[in-house]
Every structure is written in structure tokens, then in C-alpha cells.
C-alpha positions as CSV (number, residue, x, y, z in Angstrom):
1,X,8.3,-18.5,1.1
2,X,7.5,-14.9,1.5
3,X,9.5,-12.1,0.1
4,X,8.8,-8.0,0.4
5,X,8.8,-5.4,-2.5
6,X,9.6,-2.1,-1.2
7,X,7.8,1.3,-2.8
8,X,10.5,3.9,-2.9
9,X,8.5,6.0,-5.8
10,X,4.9,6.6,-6.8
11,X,3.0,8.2,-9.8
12,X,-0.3,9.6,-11.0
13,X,-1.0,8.7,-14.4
14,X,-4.2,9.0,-16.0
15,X,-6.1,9.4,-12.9
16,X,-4.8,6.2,-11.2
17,X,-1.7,5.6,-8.8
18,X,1.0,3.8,-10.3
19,X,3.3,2.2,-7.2
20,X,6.8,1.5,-9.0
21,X,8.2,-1.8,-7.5
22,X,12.1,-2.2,-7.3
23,X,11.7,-5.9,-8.6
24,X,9.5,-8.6,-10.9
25,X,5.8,-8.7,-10.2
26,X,5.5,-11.5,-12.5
27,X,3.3,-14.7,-11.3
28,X,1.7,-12.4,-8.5
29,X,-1.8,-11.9,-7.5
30,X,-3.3,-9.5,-5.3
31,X,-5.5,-10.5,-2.8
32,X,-7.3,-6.9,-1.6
33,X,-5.6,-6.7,1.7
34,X,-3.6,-4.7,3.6
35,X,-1.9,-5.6,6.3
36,X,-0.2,-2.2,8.8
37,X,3.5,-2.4,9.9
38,X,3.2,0.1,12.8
39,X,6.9,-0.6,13.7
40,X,7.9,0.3,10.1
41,X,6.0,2.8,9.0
42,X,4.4,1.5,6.3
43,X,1.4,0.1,4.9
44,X,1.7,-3.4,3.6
45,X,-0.3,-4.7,0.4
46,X,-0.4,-9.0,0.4
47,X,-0.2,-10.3,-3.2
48,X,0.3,-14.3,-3.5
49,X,1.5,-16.6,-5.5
50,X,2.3,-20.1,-5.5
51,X,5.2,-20.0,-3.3
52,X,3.2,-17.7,-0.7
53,X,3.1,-14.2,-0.1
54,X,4.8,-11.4,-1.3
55,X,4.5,-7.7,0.5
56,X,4.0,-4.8,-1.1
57,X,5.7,-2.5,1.6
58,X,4.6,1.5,1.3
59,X,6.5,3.4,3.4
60,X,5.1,6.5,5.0
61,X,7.0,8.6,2.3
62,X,4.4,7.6,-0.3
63,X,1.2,8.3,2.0
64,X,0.8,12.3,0.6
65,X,-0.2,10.1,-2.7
66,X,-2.2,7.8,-0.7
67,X,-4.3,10.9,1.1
68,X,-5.1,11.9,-2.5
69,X,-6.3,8.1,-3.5
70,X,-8.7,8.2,-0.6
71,X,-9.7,11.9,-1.5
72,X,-10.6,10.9,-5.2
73,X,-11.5,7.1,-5.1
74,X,-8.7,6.6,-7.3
75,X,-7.5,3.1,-8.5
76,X,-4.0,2.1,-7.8
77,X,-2.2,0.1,-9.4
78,X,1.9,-1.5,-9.1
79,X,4.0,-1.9,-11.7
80,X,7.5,-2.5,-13.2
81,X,9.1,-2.0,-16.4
82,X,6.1,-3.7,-18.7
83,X,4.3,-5.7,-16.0
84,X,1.6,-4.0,-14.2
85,X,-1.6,-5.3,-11.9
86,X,-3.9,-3.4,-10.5
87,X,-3.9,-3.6,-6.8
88,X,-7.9,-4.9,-5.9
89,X,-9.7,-3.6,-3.3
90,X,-6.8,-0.9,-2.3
91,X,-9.2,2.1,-1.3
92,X,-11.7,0.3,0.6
93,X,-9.0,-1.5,2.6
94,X,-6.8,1.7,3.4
95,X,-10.0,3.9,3.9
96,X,-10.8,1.1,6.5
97,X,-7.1,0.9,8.2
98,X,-7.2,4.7,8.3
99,X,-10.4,4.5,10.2
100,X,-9.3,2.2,12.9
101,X,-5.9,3.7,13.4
102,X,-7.5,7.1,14.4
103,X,-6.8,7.7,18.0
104,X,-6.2,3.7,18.7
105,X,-3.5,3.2,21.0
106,X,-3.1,-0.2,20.0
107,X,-1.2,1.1,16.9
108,X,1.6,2.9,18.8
109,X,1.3,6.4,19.6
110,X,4.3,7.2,16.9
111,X,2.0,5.8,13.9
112,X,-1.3,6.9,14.9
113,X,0.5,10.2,14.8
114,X,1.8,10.2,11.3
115,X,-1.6,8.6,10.3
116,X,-3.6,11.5,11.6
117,X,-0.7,14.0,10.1
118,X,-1.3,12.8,6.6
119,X,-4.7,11.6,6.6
């Protein structure tokens, strides 16, 4: 069964980006992919675990922190309360998604807009 964690608040601590999650990431994994909801706005991390997939939605409100993760290589990581996981393979991904959604249509003109605002 998949389920989705919505980002509603992001952090820079000690030179990395902490993603708060509004519920348990207990049992999950990440699997270093992102996946682009161009109807929603949002990037969307894939973590798995044995049940299926689980994803990590990041709404265009935190992309200002994810300009700065591309602009210093910076590790990200999610967390709540105690239980934090770093997210693998989240800059390469996002500095290739940013890439292709440049001036491609195939994205809808309303994201590749707010993708070439912010980034």
C-alpha cells in the first residue's frame, strides 16, 4: 500500500537539510529517486518499505531551500521527532529533474515556470 508524507517545514542544520515529516518514518528506506508531481507542485522523494512505497511530497513552498541544496551540494536529510534518514542520492536526482524541466513543455507550462523562478 502506498501512503504520502507531506513537507510543510524545512531546516538547515549543520550544513545539511533537515525535511520535517508530519508522521513516523520508521521501517522506511529511501531509494534515491524522485519522482515530479507537475499537477501538484511538488517534488516527490520514493522511500519503501515492506508494504510499498511511501512519498515524500515537497511542495513548491520548500524549493527556496532546495535552490540552496543544489547551490552547495548539501545533504538532505528527513526526519521526525528522534528518527531521521538521510535522503540518498537527493542532489543528483533533483539537479537532474531541474535539468529536464527547463523549458520542456511536457511538464506543463505552470511548473516549468515556477521551476525556472526558483531555480
Amino acid at each position: 500500500m502506498n501512503k504520502r508524507i507531506t513537507i510543510s517545514e524545512a531546516n538547515f542544520i549543520d550544513s545539511k537539510l533537515y525535511l520535517v515529516a508530519n508522521e513516523s518514518i520508521s521501517g522506511l528506506n529511501p531509494t534515491g529517486q524522485i519522482l515530479v508531481d507537475s499537477k501538484g507542485f511538488s517534488f516527490v522523494y520514493l522511500m519503501e518499505d515492506l508494504e510499498g512505497y511511501t512519498y515524500i511530497d515537497i511542495k513548491d513552498s520548500i524549493w527556496p531551500l532546495l535552490k540552496k541544496v543544489l547551490d552547495q551540494q548539501t545533504k538532505v536529510w528527513i526526519l521526525f521527532g528522534d528518527e531521521q534518514l538521510e535522503l540518498t542520492n537527493f542532489y543528483e536526482e533533483l539537479n537532474d529533474l531541474i535539468n529536464n524541466i527547463r523549458g520542456n513543455s511536457n511538464y506543463g507550462a505552470e511548473m516549468v515556470t515556477k521551476v525556472e523562478e526558483i531555480f
